[in-house]
N, C-alpha and C positions, 0 to 999 in steps of 0.2 A: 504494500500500500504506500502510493507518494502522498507527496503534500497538496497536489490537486486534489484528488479523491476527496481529501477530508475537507479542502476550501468547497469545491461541489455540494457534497452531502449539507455544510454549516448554510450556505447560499439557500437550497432546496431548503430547509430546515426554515431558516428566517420568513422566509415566503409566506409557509402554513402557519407558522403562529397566530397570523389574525382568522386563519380560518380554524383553528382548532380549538379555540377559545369556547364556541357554542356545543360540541363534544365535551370536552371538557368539565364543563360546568354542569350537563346532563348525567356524567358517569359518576359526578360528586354527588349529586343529587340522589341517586340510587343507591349510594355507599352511606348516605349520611341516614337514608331510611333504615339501613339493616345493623349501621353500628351509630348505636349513640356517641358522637364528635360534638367539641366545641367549635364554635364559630371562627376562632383562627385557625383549628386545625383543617377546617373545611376549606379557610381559605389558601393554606400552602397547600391543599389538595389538591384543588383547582390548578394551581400556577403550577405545580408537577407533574398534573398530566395534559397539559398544556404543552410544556416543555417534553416530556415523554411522548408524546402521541405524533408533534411536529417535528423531533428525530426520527422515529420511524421510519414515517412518510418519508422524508428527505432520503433517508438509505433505501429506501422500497424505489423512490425515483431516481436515484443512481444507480442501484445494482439489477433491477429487472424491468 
């Protein structure tokens, strides 16, 4: 793996962040039904699969 690849995938990555946001906030929303969270933990929850889902994505459209 060079150092393109991974500027690529971070590029791909940046993109989906604002579209992952509304995923995101839905997958929270179903986790916070089944486990009682506090309200900040709901919200690094949010920003984590935000950030986790728009990685993915980004390596899903570079490697296939």
């Amino acid at each position: 793996m060079n150092y393109l690849d991974i500027v690529l995938t971070l590029v791909f990555s940046v993109v989906m962040l604002m579209f992952m946001a509304y995923p995101a906030m839905k997958l929270s929303e179903i986790i916070e039904k089944r486990f009682d969270i506090s309200e900040s933990m709901h919200n690094i929850l949010v920003i984590f699969l935000v950030v986790l889902l728009s990685l993915s994505v980004g390596i899903f459209l570079k490697y296939f």
